[in-house]
C-alpha positions in Angstrom: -27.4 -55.3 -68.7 -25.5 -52.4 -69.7 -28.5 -50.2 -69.0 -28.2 -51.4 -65.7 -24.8 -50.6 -64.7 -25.6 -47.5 -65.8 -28.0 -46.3 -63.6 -26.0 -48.4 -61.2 -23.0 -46.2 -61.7 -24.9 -43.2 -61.6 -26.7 -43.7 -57.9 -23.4 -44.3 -57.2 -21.7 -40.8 -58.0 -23.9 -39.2 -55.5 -22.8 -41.4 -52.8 -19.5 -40.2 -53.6 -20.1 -36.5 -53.9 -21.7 -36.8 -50.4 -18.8 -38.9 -49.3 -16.1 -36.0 -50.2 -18.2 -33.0 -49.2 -18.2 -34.8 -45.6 -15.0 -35.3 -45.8 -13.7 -31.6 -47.0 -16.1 -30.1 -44.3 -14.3 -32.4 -41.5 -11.1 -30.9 -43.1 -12.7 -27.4 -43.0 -13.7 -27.8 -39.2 -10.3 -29.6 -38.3 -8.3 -26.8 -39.9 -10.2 -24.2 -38.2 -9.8 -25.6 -34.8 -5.9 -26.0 -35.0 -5.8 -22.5 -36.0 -7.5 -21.5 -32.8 -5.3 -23.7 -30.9 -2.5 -22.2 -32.5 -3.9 -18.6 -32.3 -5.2 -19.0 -28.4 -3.4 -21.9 -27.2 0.2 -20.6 -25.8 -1.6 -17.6 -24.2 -3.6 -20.2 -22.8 -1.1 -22.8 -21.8 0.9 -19.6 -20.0 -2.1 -18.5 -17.9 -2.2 -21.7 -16.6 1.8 -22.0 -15.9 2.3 -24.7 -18.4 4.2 -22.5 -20.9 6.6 -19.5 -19.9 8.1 -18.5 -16.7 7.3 -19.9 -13.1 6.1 -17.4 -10.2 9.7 -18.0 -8.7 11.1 -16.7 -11.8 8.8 -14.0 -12.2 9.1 -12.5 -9.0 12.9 -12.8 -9.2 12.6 -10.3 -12.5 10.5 -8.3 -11.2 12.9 -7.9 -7.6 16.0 -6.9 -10.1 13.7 -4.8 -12.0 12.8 -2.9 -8.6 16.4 -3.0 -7.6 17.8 -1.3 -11.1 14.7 1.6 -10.3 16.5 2.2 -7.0 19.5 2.2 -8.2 18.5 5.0 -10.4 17.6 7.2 -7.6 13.9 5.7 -7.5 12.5 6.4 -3.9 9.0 6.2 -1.9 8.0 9.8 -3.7 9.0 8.4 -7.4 6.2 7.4 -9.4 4.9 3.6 -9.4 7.7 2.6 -7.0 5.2 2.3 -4.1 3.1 0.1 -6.0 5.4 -1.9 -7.5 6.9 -2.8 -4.0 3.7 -3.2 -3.2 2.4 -5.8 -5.9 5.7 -7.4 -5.4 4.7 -8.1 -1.9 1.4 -9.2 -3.3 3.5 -11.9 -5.4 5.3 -13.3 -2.6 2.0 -13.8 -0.4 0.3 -15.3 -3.3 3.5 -17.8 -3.6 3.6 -18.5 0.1 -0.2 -20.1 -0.5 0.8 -21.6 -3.5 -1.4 -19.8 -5.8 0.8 -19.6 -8.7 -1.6 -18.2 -11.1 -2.4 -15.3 -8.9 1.5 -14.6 -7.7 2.8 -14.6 -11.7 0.2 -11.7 -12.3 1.3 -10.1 -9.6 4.6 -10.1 -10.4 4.1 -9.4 -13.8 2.3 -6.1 -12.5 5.4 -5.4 -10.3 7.6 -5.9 -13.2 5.6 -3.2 -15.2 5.2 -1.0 -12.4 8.9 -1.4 -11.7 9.8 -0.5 -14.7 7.3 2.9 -15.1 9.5 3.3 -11.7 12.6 3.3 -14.1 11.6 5.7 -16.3 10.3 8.4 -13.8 13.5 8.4 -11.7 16.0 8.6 -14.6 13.2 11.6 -15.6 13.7 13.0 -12.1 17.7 12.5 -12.3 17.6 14.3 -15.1 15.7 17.1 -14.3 17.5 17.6 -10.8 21.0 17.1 -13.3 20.1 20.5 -15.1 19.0 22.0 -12.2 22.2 21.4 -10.6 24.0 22.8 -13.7 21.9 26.0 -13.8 23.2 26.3 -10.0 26.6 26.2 -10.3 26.7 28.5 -13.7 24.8 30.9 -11.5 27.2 30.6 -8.4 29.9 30.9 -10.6 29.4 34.0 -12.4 28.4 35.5 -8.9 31.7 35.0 -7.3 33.4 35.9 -10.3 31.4 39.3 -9.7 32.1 39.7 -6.3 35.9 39.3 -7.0 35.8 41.7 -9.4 34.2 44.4 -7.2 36.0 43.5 -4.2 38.6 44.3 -6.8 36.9 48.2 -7.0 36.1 48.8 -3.4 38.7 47.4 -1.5 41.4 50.4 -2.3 41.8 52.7 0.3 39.5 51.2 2.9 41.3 51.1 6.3 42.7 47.5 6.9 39.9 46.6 9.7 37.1 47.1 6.8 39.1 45.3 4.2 39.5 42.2 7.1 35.9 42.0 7.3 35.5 42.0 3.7 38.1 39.6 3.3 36.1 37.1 5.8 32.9 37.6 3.8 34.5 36.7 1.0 36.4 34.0 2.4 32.9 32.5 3.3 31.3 33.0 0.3 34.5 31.4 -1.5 34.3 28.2 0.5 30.1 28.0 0.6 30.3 27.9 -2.9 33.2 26.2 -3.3 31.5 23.2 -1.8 29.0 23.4 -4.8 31.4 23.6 -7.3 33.3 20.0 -5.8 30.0 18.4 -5.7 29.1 18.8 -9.5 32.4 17.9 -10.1 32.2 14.9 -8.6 29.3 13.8 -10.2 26.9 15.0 -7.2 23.8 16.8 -8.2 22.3 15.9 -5.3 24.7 17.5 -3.0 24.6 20.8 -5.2 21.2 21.2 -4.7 22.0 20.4 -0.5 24.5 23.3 -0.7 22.4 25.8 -2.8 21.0 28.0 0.3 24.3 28.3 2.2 26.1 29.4 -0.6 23.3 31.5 -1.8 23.0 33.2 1.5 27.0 33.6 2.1 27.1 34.9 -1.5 24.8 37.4 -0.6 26.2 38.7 2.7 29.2 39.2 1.0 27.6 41.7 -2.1 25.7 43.5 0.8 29.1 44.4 2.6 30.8 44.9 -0.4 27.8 47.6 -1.5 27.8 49.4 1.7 31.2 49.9 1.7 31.1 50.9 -2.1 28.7 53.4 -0.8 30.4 54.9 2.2 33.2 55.0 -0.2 31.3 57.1 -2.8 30.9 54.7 -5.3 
């Protein structure tokens, strides 16, 4: 009797070995699949709109995005500002159908593009910033110049030439002068405007102040 327990017992462990290497596979293949749903599934649930923000809200972020590239100078010639207005656009259409999926991609291009929109008009800010600078340091030291030879020639010269050096210098004083408020007010833009006049008032006056250095013997 005991004999046949035994063997009983021992069929029996087979069963049960069979039993829990079922069982730890189905644990294996469960845990496998809730690490894909973890690893894929909120990517998935926000392609489809389930998770993360609507179109509405996308396309909101992606007009104040625009708006702050504007507001730092960002204009049809910057960059990605074209076609970030343009995908923007894109978004709204896509909305008005009611094709969510397609107007949140667009958008979210818009945002990206708005952004890259940013970044190259603080870049050209910048740029035209120093440029500005490098103007008003040259003006500068010209005028300076030109009062200090005005300074050498004038002496002597009968009052008429002196009156038409004074108005050439007069001119060259204000052209200038414009420049010189502008970057003090925070303007590059308006340096860069009033570069030529002052450049070419500047240089009307050295002429007249050279020939008269010259009929002078100087």
């Amino acid at each position: 009797m005991l004999a046949r327990m035994g063997s009983e017992a021992a069929r029996r462990k087979p069963d049960r070995r069979r039993v829990l290497v079922a069982l730890l596979r189905r644990i294996a293949i469960g845990a496998v699949l809730v690490s894909l749903a973890l690893w894929f599934g909120p990517g998935l649930l926000v392609e489809i709109g389930v998770l993360g923000p609507t179109a509405e809200e996308r396309i909101g972020s992606a007009e104040r995005t625009l708006r702050a590239a504007e507001s730092y100078g960002a204009t049809a010639g910057t960059g990605s500002y074209g076609e970030a207005k343009q995908a923007l656009q894109e978004a709204r259409g896509f909305l008005a159908q009611q094709r969510s999926r397609e107007a949140r991609k667009a958008a979210a291009r818009a945002g990206v593009l708005a952004i890259e929109a940013q970044r190259s008009a603080l870049l050209q800010s910048e740029q035209q910033r120093r440029r500005a600078e490098s103007v008003v340091k040259e003006l500068d030291a010209r005028v300076n110049a030109l009062e200090e030879r005005f300074g050498q020639v004038t002496p002597g010269l009968p009052q008429p030439a002196v009156s038409t050096l004074l108005s050439r210098m007069k001119e060259a004083r204000q052209a200038a002068g414009a420049v010189f408020l502008a970057w003090e007010k925070g303007e590059p833009q308006r340096v860069l405007a009033g570069e030529g006049p002052a450049r070419a008032a500047v240089d009307a006056a050295a002429r007249d102040l050279e020939q008269a250095a010259r009929d002078k013997g100087l």
